[in-house]
C-alpha positions in Angstrom: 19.0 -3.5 -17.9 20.8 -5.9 -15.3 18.7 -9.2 -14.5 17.5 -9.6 -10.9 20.5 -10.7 -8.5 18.7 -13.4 -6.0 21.0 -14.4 -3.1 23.8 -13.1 -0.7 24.4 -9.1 -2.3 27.4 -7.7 -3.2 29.6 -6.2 0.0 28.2 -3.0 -0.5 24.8 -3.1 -0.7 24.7 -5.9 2.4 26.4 -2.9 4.5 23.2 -0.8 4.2 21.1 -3.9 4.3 22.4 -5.4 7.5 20.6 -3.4 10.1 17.4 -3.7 7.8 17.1 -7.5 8.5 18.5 -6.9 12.1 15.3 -4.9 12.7 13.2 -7.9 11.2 11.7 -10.5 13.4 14.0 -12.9 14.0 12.2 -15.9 13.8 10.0 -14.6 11.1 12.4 -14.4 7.9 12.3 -11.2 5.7 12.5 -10.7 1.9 14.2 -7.7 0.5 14.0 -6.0 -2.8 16.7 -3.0 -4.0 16.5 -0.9 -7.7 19.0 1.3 -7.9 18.9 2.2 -11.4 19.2 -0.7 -13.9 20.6 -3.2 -10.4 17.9 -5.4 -9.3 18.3 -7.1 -6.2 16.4 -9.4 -4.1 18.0 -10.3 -0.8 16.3 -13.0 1.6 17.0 -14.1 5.4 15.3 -17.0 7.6 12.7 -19.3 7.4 9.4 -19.1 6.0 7.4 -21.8 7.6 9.7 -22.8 11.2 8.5 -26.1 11.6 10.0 -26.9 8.6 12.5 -24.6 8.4 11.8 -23.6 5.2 14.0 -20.8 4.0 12.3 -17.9 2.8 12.7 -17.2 -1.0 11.9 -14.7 -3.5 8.6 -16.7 -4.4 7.7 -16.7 -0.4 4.0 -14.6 -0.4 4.0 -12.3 2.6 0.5 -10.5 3.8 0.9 -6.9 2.5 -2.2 -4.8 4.9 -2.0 -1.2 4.2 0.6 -1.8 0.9 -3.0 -3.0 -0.4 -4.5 0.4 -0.6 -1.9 1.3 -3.5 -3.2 -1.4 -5.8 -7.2 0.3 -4.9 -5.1 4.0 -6.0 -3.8 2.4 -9.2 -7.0 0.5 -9.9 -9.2 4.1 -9.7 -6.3 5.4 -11.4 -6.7 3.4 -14.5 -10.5 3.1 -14.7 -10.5 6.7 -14.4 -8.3 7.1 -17.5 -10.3 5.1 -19.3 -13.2 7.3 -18.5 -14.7 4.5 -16.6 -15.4 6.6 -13.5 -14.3 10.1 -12.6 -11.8 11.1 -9.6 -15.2 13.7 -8.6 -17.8 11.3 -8.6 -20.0 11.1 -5.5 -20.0 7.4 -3.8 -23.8 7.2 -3.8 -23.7 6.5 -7.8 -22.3 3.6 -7.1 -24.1 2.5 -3.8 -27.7 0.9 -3.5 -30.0 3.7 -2.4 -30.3 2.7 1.2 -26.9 1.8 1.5 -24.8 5.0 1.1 -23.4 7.3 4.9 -25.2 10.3 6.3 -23.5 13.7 5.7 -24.2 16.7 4.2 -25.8 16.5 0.5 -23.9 20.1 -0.7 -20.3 18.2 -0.2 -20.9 14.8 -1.4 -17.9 12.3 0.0 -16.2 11.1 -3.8 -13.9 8.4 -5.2 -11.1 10.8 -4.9 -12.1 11.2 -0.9 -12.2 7.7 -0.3 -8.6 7.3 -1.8 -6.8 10.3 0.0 -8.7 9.7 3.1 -10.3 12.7 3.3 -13.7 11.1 3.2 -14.3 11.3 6.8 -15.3 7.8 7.4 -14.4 6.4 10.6 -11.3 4.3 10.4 -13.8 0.8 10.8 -17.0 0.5 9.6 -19.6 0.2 12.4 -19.9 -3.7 14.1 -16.7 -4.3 13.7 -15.3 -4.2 16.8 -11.6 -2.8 17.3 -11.0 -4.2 20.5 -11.2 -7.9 18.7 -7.7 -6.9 16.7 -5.4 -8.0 20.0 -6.7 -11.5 19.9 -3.9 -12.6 17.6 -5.3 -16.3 17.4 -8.5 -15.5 15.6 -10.0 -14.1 12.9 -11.9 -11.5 14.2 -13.0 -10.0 11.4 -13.6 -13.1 8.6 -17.6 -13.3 9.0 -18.2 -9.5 8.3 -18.5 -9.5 4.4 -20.1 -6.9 1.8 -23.8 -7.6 2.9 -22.5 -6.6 6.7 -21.0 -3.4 5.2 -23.8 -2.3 3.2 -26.2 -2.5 6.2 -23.5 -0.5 8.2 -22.8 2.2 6.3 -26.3 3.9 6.8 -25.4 4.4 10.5 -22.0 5.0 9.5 -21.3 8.8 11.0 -19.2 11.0 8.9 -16.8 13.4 10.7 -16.2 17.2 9.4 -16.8 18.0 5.8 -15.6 15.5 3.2 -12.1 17.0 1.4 -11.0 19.0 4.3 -9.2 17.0 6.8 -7.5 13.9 6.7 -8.6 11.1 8.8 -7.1 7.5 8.2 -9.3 5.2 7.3 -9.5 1.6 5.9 -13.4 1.8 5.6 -12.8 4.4 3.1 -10.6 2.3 0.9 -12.1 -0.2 1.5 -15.3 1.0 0.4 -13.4 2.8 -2.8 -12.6 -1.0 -3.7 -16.4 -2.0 -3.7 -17.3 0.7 -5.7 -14.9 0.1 -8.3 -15.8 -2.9 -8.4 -19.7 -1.9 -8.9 -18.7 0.4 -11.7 -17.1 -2.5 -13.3 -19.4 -5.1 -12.5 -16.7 -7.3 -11.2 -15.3 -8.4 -8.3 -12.7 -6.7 -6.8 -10.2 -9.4 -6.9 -11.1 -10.1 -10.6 -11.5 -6.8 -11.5 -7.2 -5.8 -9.7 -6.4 -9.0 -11.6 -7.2 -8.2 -14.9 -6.5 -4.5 -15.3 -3.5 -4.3 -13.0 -1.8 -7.6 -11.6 -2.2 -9.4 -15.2 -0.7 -6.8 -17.2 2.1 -6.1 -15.0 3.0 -9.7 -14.5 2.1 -10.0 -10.9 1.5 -13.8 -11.3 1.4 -14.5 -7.3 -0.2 -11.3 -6.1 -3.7 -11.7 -4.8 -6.2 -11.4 -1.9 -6.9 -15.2 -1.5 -4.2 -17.9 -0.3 -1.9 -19.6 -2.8 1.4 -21.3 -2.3 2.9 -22.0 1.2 2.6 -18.3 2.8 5.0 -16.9 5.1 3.9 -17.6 8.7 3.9 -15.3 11.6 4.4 -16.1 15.4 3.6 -15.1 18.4 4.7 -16.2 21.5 5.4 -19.1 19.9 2.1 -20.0 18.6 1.2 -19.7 15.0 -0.6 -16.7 13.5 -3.5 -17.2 11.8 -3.8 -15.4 8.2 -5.6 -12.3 8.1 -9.5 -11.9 6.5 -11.4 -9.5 6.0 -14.3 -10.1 3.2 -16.3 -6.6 3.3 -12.7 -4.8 2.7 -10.5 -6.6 0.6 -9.2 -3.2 -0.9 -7.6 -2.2 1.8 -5.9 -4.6 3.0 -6.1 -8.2 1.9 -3.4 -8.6 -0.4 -0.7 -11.2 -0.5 2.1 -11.1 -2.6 5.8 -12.2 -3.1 9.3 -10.4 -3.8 8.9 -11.1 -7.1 6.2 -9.6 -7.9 7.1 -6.4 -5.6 10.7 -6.3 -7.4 8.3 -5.8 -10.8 5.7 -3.5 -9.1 8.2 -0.8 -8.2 9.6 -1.1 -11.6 6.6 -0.2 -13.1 6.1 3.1 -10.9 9.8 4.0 -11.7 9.9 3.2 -15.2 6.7 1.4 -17.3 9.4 0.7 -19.6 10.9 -1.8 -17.9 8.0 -3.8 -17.5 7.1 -6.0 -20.6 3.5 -6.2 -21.1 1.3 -8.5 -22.9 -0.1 -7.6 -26.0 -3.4 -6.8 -24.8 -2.1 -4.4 -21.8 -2.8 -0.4 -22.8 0.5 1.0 -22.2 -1.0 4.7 -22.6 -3.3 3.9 -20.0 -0.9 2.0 -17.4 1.6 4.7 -17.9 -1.4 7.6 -17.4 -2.3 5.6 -14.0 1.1 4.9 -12.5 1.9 8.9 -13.2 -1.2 9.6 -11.5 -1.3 7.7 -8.4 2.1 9.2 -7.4 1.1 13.0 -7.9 0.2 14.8 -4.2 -3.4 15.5 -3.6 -3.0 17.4 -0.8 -0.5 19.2 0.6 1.3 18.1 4.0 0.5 20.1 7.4 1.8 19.7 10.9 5.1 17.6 9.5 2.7 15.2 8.5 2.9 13.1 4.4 1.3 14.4 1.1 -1.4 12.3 0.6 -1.5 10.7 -3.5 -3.6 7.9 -4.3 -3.1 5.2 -2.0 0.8 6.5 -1.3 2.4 8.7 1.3 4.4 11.2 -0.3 7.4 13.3 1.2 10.1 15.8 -0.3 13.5 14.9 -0.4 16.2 17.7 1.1 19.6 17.9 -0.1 21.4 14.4 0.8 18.1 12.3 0.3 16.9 13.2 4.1 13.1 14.0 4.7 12.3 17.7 3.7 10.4 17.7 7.4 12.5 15.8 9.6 9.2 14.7 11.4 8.2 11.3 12.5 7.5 8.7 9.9 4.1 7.0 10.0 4.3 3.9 12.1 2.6 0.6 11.2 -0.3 -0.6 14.2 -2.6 -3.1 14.6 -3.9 -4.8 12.0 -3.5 -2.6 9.3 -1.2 -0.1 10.2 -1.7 3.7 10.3 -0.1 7.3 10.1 -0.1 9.3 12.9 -1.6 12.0 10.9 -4.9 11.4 11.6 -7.0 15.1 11.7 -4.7 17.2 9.4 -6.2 20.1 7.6 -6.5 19.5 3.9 -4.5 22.1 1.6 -5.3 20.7 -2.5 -2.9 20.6 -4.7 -3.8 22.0 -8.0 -3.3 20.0 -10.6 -1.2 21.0 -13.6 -2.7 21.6 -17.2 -1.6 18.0 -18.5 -3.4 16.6 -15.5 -0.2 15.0 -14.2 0.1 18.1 -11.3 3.8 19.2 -10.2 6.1 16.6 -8.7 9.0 17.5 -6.5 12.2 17.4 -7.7 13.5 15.1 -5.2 10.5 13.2 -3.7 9.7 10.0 -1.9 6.9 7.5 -2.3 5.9 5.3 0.5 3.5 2.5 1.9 3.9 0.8 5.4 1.7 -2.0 6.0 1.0 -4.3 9.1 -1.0 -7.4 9.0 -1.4 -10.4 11.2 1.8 -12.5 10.2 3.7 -9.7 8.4 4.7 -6.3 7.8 5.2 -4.5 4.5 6.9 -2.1 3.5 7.3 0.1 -0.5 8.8 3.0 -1.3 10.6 4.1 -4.4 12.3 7.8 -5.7 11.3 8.4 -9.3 14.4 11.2 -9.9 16.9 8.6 -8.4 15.3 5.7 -9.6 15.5 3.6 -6.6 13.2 1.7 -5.1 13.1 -1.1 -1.8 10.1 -3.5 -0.8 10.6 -5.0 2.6 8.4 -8.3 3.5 9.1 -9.3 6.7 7.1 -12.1 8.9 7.4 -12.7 12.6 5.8 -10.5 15.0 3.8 -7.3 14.3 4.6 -5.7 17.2 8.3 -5.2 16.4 6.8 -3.9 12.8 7.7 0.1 14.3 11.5 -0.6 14.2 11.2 -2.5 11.2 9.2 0.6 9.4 11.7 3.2 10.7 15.1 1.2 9.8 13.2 0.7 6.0 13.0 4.7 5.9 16.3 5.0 6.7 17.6 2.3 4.4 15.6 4.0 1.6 17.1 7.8 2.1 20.5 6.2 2.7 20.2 3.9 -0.8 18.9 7.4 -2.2 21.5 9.6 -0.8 24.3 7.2 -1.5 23.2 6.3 -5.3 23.3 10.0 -5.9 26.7 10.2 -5.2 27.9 7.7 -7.9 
């Protein structure tokens, strides 16, 4: 297996990466990962911090939003194949008795709700206030921690019945992280640390601030980092190039990952299969929903099966514009992995205050591309749909060597 190339890429692969970093903020600086097969490549452009005009580097963390929510998947992924908690069990094992949502008793919302989004929890949790989100130079959400969420969710209305439509929401994944974190008696950040980002080597990925982090602008006044205590699970995660070149490894090929001695393989490789196998199936043009991904068939050439419109990243978080889709389960197969397509694509967007994310990866073709990108989130739409595009073009064009 090649070694990571860091710097300039070769003439090829900067072709299909040039309208990529074109569609990046340019005062924001981006940080690009490619797998195709056994090339690793991690390409960077612009400055990280622009008073100092530090240049951003494959060590530069970048605010992930949304991309969070596929840690939460893999996290309920491998505490459920330890027999930890089940996919089916109801969120009020798990909740204080006067804490958990109304809804009806006969079709209890479960972890596997919460991390599919057919839950049908609103998209916030009730007090916090969505119209706070365009006031780019606060934190509008850093005092509403775990004790305002508990109190909320009582009064928390639940739309439809839970497993049959899906509704984006960050309350639901959010919530799925404090539950986890219940189950294990540990908290969430601890709990991602030691069963997923230790023993995949994710040394700078975490919800809390570290080293110098990319900064984002707006009108040519700093961004402020994003917080949001009561839901770190879906969408408080920083995390580098790095560590997002070794992350898509480990969902192409486990293999490729060394882990340390004390890491379960079987169970890591159980997970990652897992968290990538459709749960329901796509209506109206709309994603697959897996656990914590988007999922979308591949057509002949590495084009979307659909042709439909990709989700877009908005706000704060960023969200598909799938919300209210009918729910049509997979069944899962006898080995419990459930059928895969044979061409398929993987996918994450995320949009945070200073940043936009963006993961996707092909298990048949083995390629992969992460796109961290600061600047400003309201050029993150063009940004999202040139990272499709670069993905089904690195796809199509891989297939053909």
């Amino acid at each position: 297996m090649n070694a990571p190339l860091y710097g300039p890429p070769d003439p090829e692969l900067d072709r299909l990466l040039r309208p990529l970093f074109r569609a990046a903020a340019p005062a924001g600086g981006a940080a690009v990962v490619v797998i195709r097969g056994d090339e690793r490549t991690v390409a960077c452009r612009g400055h990280a911090v622009r008073s100092t005009e530090r240049p951003v580097r494959a060590d530069t963390r970048f605010e992930l939003g949304s991309v969070t929510k596929t840690f939460t998947g893999l996290l309920l992924a491998e505490m459920a194949a330890r027999g930890e908690v089940g996919y089916d069990d109801p969120i009020d094992r798990y909740l204080p008795a006067d804490a958990a949502p109304g809804y009806p008793q006969e079709r209890p919302i479960t972890l596997l709700h919460l991390a599919t989004h057919t839950s049908g929890l609103p998209r916030l949790p009730d007090g916090v206030l969505p119209g706070q989100v365009p006031r780019w130079f606060t934190r509008p959400y850093a005092t509403f921690g775990p004790t305002h969420l508990l109190r909320a969710l009582p009064r928390t209305a639940v739309r439809g019945t839970p497993g049959t439509q899906v509704r984006y929401s960050n309350l639901g994944c959010g919530l799925l992280g404090l539950l986890l974190a219940n189950a294990a008696g540990q908290r969430y950040d601890d709990l991602l640390a030691a069963r997923v980002c230790g023993p995949l080597g994710l040394v700078d990925t975490s919800c809390g601030p570290g080293r110098e982090e990319d900064a984002g602008y707006r009108r040519g006044r700093r961004v402020p980092s994003f917080r949001l205590p009561a839901l770190p699970a879906a969408a408080a995660l920083r995390s580098t190039a790095d560590d997002m070149l070794r992350y898509l490894q480990a969902h192409l090929a486990l293999d490729a990952v060394p882990l340390p001695e004390r890491a379960d393989a079987a169970v890591l490789r159980t997970a990652l299969n897992e968290v990538r196998r459709p749960r329901t199936d796509g209506r109206r043009g709309g994603p697959r929903i897996c656990l914590g991904w988007n999922h979308r068939a591949l057509a002949a050439g590495g084009a979307g099966a659909s042709g439909a419109a990709e989700p877009r990243a908005a706000g704060a978080f960023g969200r598909p514009a799938t919300d209210g889709r009918p729910v049509v389960p997979v069944p899962a197969a006898s080995d419990g992995a459930g059928p895969l397509e044979a061409g398929e694509l993987v996918y994450h967007v995320g949009a945070a205050r200073r940043s936009t994310a963006f993961v996707g990866f092909s298990p048949r073709d083995q390629v992969g591309l992460a796109v961290l990108a600061g600047g400003q989130p309201l050029r993150s739409r063009a940004l999202v749909q040139s990272a499709h595009e670069t993905l089904r073009v690195l796809i199509a064009e891989f297939g053909e060597r």
